[in-house]
C-alpha positions as CSV (number, residue, x, y, z in Angstrom):
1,X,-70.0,62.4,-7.2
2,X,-71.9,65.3,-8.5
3,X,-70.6,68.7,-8.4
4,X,-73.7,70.2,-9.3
5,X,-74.3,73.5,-6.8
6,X,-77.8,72.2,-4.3
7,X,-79.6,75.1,-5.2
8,X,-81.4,76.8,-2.1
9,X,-85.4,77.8,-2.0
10,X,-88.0,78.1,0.4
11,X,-89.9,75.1,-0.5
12,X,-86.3,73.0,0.3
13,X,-86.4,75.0,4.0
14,X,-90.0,73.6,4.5
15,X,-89.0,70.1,4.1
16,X,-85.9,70.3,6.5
17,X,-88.0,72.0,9.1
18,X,-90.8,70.0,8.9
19,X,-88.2,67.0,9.3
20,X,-87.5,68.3,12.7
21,X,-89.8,68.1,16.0
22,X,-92.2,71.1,15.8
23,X,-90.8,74.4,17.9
24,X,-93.2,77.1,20.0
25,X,-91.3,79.7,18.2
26,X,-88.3,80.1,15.9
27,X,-86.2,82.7,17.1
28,X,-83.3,83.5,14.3
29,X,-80.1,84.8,14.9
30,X,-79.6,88.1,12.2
31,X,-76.8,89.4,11.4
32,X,-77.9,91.4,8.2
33,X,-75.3,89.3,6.3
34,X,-76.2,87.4,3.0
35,X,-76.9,83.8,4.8
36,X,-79.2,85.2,7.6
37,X,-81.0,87.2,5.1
38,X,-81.7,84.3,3.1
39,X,-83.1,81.9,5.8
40,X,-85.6,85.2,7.7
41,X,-86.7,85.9,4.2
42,X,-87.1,82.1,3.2
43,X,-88.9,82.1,6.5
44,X,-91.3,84.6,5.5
45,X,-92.1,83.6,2.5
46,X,-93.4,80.3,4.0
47,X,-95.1,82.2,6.9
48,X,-98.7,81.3,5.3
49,X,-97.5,77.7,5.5
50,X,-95.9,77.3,8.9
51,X,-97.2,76.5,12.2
52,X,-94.8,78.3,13.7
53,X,-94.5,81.7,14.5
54,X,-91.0,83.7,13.4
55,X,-89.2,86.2,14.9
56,X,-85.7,87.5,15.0
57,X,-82.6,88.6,17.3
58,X,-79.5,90.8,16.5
59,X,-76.6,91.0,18.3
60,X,-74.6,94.4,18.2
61,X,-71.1,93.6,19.7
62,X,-70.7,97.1,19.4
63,X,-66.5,96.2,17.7
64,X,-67.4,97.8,14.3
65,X,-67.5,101.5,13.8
66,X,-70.2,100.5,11.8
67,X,-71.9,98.2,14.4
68,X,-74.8,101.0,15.0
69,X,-75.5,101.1,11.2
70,X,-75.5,97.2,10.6
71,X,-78.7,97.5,13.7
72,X,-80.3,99.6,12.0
73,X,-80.0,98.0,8.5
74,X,-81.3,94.7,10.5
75,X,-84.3,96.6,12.2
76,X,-85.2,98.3,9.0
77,X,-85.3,95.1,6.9
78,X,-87.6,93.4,9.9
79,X,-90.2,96.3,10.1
80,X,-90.2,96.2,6.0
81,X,-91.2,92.3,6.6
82,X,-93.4,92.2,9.4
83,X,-91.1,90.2,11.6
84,X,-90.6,91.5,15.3
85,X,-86.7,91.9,16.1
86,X,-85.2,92.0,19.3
87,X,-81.6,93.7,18.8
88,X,-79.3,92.8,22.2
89,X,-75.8,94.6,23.0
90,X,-73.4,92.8,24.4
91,X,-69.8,94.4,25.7
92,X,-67.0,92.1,25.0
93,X,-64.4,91.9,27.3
94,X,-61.9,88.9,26.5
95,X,-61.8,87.2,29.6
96,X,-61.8,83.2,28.6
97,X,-58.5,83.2,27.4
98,X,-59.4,82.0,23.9
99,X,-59.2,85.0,22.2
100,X,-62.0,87.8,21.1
101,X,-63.5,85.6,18.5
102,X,-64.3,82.7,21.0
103,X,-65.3,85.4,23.4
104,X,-67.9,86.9,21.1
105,X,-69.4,83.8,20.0
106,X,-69.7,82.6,23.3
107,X,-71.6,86.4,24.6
108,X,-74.1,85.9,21.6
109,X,-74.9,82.5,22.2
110,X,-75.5,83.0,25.9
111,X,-77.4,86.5,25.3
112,X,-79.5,84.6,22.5
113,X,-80.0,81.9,24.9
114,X,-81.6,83.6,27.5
115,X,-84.3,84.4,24.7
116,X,-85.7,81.0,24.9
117,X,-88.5,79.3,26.1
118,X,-89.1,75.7,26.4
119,X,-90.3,74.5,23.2
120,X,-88.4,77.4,21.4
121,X,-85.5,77.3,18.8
122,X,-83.1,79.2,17.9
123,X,-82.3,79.6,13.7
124,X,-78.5,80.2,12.7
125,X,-77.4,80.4,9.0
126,X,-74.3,78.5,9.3
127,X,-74.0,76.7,5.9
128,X,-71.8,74.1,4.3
129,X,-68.8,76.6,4.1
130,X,-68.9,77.3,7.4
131,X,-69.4,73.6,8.1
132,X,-66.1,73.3,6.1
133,X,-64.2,75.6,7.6
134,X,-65.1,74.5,11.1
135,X,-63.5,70.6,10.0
136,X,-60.5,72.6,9.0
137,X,-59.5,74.8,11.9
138,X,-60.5,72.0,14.7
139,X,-58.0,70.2,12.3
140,X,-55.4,72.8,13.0
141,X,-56.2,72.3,17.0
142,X,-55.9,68.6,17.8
143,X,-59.6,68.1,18.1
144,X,-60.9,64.8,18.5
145,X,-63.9,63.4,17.3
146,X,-66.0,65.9,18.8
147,X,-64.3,69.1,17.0
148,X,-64.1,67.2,13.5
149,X,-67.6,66.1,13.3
150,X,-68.2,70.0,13.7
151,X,-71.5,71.6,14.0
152,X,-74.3,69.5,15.0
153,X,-77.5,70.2,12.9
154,X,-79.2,70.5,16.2
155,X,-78.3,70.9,20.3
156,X,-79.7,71.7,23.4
157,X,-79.2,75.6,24.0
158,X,-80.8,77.5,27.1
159,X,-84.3,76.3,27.6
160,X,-85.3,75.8,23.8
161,X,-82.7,74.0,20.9
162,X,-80.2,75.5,18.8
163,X,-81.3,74.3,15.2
164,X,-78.6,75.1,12.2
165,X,-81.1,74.2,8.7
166,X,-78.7,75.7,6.2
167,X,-75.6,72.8,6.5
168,X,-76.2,70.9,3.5
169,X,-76.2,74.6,1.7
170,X,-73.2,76.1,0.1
171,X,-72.9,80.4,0.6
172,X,-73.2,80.8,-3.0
173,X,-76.6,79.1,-3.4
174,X,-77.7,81.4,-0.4
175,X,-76.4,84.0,-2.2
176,X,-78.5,83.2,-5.5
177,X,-81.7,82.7,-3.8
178,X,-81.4,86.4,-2.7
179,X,-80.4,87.7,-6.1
180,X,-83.0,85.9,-7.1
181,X,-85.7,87.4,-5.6
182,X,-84.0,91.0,-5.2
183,X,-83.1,91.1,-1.7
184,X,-80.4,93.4,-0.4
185,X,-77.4,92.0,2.5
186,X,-75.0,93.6,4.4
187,X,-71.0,93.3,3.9
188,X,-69.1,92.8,6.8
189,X,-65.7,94.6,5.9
190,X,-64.0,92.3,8.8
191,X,-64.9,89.3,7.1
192,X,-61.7,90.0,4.8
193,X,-59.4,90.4,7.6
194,X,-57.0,87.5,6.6
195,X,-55.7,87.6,10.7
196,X,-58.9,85.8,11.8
197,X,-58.2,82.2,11.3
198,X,-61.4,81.3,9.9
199,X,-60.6,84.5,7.2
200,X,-57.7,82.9,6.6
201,X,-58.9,79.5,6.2
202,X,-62.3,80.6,3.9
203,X,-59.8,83.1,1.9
204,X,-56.6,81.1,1.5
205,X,-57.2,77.9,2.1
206,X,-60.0,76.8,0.9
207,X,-59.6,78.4,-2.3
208,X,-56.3,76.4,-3.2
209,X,-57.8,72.7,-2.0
210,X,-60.8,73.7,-4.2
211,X,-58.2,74.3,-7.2
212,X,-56.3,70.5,-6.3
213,X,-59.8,68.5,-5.1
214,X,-62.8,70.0,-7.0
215,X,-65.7,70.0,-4.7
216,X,-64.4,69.9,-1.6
217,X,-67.3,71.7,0.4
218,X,-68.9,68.6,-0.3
219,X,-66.4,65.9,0.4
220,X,-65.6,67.7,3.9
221,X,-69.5,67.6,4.9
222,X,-69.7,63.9,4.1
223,X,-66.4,63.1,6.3
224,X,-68.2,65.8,9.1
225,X,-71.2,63.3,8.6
226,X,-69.1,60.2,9.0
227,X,-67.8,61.3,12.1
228,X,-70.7,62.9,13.4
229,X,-72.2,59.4,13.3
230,X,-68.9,57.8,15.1
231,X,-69.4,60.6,17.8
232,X,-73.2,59.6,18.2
233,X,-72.0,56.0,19.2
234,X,-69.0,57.6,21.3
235,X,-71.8,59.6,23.3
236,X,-73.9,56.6,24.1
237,X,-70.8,54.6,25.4
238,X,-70.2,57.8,27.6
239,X,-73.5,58.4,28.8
240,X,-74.0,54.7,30.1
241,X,-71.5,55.3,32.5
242,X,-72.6,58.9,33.4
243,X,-76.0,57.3,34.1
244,X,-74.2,54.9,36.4
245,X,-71.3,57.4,38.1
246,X,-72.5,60.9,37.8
247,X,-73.7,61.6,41.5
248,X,-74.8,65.5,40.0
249,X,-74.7,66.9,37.1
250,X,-71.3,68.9,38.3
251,X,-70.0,65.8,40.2
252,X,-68.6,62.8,38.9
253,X,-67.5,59.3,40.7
254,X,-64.6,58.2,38.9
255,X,-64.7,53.7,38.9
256,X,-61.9,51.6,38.3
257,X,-62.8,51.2,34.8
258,X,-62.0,54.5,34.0
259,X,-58.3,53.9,35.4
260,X,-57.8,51.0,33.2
261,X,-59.0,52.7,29.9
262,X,-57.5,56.2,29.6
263,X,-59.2,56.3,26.4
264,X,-62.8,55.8,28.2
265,X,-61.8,58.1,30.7
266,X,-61.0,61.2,28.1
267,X,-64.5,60.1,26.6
268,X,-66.9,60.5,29.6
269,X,-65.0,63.4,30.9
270,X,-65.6,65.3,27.7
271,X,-68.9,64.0,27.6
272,X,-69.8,65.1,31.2
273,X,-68.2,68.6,30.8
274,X,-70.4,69.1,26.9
275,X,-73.5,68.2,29.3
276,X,-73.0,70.3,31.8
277,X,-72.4,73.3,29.2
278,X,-68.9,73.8,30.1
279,X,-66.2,75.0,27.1
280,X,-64.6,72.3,26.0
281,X,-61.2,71.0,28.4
282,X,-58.1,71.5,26.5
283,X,-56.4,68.1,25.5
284,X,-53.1,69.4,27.4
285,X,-55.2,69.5,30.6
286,X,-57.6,66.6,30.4
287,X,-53.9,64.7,29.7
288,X,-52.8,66.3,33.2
289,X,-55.8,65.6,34.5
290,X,-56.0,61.6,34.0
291,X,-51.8,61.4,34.9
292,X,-53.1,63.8,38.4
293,X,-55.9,61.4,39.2
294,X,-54.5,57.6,38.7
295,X,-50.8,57.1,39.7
296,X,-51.5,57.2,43.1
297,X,-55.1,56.7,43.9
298,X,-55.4,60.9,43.8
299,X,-54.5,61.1,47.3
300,X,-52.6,64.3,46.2
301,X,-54.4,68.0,45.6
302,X,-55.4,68.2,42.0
303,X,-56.4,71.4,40.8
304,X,-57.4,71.7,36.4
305,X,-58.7,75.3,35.7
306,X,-59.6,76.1,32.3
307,X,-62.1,79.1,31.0
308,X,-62.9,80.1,34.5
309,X,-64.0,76.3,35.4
310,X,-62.3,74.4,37.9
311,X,-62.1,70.5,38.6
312,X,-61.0,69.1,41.7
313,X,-61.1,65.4,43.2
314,X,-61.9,64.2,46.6
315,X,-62.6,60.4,47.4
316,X,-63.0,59.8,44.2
317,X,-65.1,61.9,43.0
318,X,-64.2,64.9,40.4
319,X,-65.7,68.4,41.8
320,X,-66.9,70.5,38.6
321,X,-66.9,74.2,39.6
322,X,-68.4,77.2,36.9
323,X,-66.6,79.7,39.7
324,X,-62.5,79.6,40.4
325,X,-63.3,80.7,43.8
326,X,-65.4,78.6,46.4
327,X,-67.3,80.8,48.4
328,X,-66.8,81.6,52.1
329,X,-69.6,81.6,54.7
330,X,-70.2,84.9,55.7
331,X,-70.6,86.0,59.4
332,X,-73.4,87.1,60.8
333,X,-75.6,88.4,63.9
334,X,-78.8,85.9,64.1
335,X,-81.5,87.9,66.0
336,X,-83.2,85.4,68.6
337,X,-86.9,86.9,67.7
338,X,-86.3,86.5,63.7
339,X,-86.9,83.1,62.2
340,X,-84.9,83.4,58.7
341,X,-81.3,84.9,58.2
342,X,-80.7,85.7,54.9
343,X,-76.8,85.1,54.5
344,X,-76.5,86.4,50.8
345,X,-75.2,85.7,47.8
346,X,-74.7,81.5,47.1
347,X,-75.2,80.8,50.5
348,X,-78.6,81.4,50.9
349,X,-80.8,81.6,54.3
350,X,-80.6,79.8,57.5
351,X,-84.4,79.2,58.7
352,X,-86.3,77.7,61.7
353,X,-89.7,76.4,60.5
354,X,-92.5,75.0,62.4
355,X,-95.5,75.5,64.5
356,X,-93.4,77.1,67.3
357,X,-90.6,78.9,64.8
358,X,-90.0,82.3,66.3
359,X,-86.1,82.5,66.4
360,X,-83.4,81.2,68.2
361,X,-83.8,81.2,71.7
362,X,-81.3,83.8,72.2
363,X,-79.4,85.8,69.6
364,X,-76.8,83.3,67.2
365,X,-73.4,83.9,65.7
366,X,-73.4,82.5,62.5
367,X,-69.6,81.7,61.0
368,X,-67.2,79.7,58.9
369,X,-65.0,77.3,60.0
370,X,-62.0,79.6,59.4
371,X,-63.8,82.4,61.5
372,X,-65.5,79.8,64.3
373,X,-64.3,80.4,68.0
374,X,-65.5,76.7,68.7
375,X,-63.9,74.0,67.5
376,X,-66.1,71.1,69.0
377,X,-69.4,70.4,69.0
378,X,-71.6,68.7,72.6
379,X,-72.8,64.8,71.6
380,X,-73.7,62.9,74.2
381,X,-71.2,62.3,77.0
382,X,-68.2,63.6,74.9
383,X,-67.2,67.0,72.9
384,X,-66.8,66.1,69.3
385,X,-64.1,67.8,67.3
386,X,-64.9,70.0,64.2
387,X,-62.1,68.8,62.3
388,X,-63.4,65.2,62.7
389,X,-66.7,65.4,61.8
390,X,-66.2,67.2,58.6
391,X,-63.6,64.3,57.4
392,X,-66.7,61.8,58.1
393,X,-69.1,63.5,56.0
394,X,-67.3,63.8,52.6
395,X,-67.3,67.2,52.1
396,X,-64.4,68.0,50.1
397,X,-61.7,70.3,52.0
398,X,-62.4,73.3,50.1
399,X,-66.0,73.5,50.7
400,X,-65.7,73.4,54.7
401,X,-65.5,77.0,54.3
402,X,-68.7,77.5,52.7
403,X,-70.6,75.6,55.6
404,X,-72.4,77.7,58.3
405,X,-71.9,77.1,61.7
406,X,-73.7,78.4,64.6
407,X,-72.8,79.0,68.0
408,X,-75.3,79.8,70.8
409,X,-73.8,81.2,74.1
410,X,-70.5,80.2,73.3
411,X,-71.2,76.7,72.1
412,X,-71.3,75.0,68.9
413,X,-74.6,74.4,68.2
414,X,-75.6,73.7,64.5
415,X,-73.0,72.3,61.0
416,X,-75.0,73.3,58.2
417,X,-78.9,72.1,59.2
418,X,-77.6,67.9,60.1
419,X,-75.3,68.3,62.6
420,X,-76.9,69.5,66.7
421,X,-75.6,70.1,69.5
422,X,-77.2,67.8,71.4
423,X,-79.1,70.3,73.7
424,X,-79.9,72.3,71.0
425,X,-81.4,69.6,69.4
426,X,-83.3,69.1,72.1
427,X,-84.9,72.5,72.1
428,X,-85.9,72.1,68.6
429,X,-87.6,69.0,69.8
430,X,-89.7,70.5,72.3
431,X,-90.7,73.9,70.7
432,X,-91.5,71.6,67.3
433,X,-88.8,73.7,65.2
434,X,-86.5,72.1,62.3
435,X,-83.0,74.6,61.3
436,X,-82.7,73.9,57.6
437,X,-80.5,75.6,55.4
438,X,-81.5,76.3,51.6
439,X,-78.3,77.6,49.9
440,X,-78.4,78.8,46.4
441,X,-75.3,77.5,45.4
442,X,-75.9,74.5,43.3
443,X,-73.1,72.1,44.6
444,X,-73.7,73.4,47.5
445,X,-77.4,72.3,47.7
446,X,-75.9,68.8,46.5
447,X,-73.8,69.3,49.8
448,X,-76.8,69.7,51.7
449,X,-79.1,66.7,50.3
450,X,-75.9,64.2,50.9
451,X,-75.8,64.9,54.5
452,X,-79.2,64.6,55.0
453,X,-79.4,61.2,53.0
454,X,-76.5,60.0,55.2
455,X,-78.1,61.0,58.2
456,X,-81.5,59.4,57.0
457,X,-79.6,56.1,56.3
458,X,-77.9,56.3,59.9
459,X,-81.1,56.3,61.7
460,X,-82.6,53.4,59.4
């Protein structure tokens, strides 16, 4: 095995670029440190040559006291280049529970992200060091497969793809290529601070296996590369049952062959969750989860929260929510000459459409559940009772809040847009009206299209 340092140059960029599907726009992520430096000024040198246009994106976390000196650094070297920067503040508040570091990558990614367009990618200078490092402290927390085969040369990131060209290149070969050609870099102080693992790990660590196993950059990026091809085959087992049990992207039917192989059961739900672009599930909790959802069918309440998601089950299915808190239906006055309510927030607008769509026929309360002085609704000869007609529709327990209900004259008239009272129904008949309810709430929405799919299946 050679030892021999790959050295970096444009011409080597070109070819792992042009291995890759052509982008709109390559957005890079500059920091003014020596590996971003390398790739935007790479980039410009081959600007004659690509197809692609180049810009750039700097991220001022506004930590350093330095932080306002590092953007303008950053700004100054792009306007010296003839590159068009877009510097972004962010205010970082650690609120994951996974410490500021985690916190701070996760603001930039999601501030770069916003950035992109379909078509677009997005440049970081993460290099085989980093690479390295990344294998060592997922190491040093229990990751599985996922974690060790660290960063993917490419992912899916906002509306464009996150592309990382520099892996198979070593810091100090990014840091010739500038000498090289006389190019100055910033120094980020912090990046000494021995109390950040990754310091620690790059500082300490590193250094000594490097002494013992000569070349060890190198022998950790083939074992990332060995199990970043184990992880590919992993995925595809996951995503054939995804493609068979997920009824939404955020809700997942859980089948009886995920009961009898805990190991497959782990998989999909990590697979489902990297999907969705939720943070990864701790291994404590996705243990809790799978000893919560099979000893007993899941007839009991199972609650995992983790990074301000939530999972839940109900008849089988696991409930993925990106908010803690489901939200409640508001109340509200319905005017009877005003076709749409607008009910705010997640829960959207209540509307009356059609030739004959002029507003309620007198004025309607709108409500929750919790808030509802009816608790029956008028179908045919009998009174049906709330309580039972939202056990026969599925909806989990903690979203029976969330459903509107309307009451005209002090009846129960309308669930959501699928359930009538049945003279109300007829009124909508006659006047050629149709209540339908477009919440902005995503799983809500799902909420919505199941009931209506049930109710078209009834009346087949």
């Amino acid at each position: 095995m050679s030892n021999r340092l790959l050295p970096f140059t444009a011409e080597q960029l070109l070819l792992i670029l042009a291995s890759q599907p052509r982008a709109n726009t390559y957005l890079v992520g500059f920091s003014g440190g020596a590996d971003s430096t390398a790739l935007l000024y790479a980039l410009k040198q081959l600007k004659s040559r690509l197809e692609t246009p180049v810009q750039a994106v700097h991220v001022n976390h506004g930590i350093h006291p330095d932080a306002e000196l590092w953007q303008e650094h950053c700004e100054h070297f792009c306007q010296q280049q003839g590159i068009t920067l877009t510097s972004l503040r962010i205010n970082i508040e650690s609120c994951t529970g996974y410490g500021l570091e985690a916190e701070a990558r996760h603001l930039r990614y999601q501030a770069m992200s916003a950035l992109l367009k379909p078509g677009d990618s997005l440049l970081t200078a993460h290099h085989a060091d980093d690479q390295a490092e990344t294998l060592l402290l997922n190491l040093m927390r229990g990751s599985g497969v996922d974690g060790l085969s660290a960063m993917p040369h490419s992912r899916p990131l906002g509306a464009g793809v996150l592309q990382r060209p520099l892996l198979n290149f070593e810091n100090a070969a990014l840091v010739n290529y500038l000498q090289q050609n006389n190019v100055d870099w910033l120094e980020d102080p912090t990046n000494q601070l021995l109390h950040h693992d990754r310091n620690f790990v790059r500082h300490q660590v590193m250094p000594l296996l490097e002494s013992r196993w000569h070349g060890v950059n190198k022998r950790m990026l083939r074992t990332c590369n060995a199990l970043a091809d184990a992880r590919s085959l992993l995925e595809q087992l996951a995503d054939k049952y995804l493609e068979q049990y997920l009824c939404h992207r955020l809700v997942l039917q859980i089948g009886s062959k995920l009961h009898e192989e805990p190991a497959l059961f782990k998989l999909v739900i990590r697979r489902w969750l990297n999907k969705s672009g939720t943070p990864p599930i701790p291994a404590r909790s996705l243990e809790a989860l799978y000893d919560q959802v099979f000893p007993d069918g899941g007839k009991h309440k199972i609650r995992i929260q983790w990074g301000g998601r939530l999972l839940r089950l109900h008849q089988s299915r696991l409930w993925l929510q990106h908010d803690v808190e489901t939200p409640l239906c508001p109340d509200a006055q319905w005017p009877a000459n005003q076709a749409v309510i607008n009910l705010g927030g997640e829960h959207g607008e209540l509307k009356l459409a059609g030739p004959g769509a002029n507003g309620p026929p007198e004025e309607i309360v709108v409500s929750s559940r919790r808030n509802c002085r009816v608790n029956a609704i008028r179908q045919g000869a009998h009174h049906k009772s709330l309580k039972k007609l939202f056990q026969s529709t599925g909806i989990p327990g903690w979203f029976r809040d969330s459903i509107p209900l309307c009451e005209l004259k002090g009846e129960l008239v309308a669930i959501g847009d699928w359930c009538f009272d049945d003279q109300f129904a007829a009124w909508m008949s006659e006047n050629h009206v149709k209540l339908t309810w477009q919440p902005e709430n995503t799983l809500l929405q799902f909420i919505v299209a199941q009931q209506h799919r049930a109710g078209a299946i009834c009346r087949l």
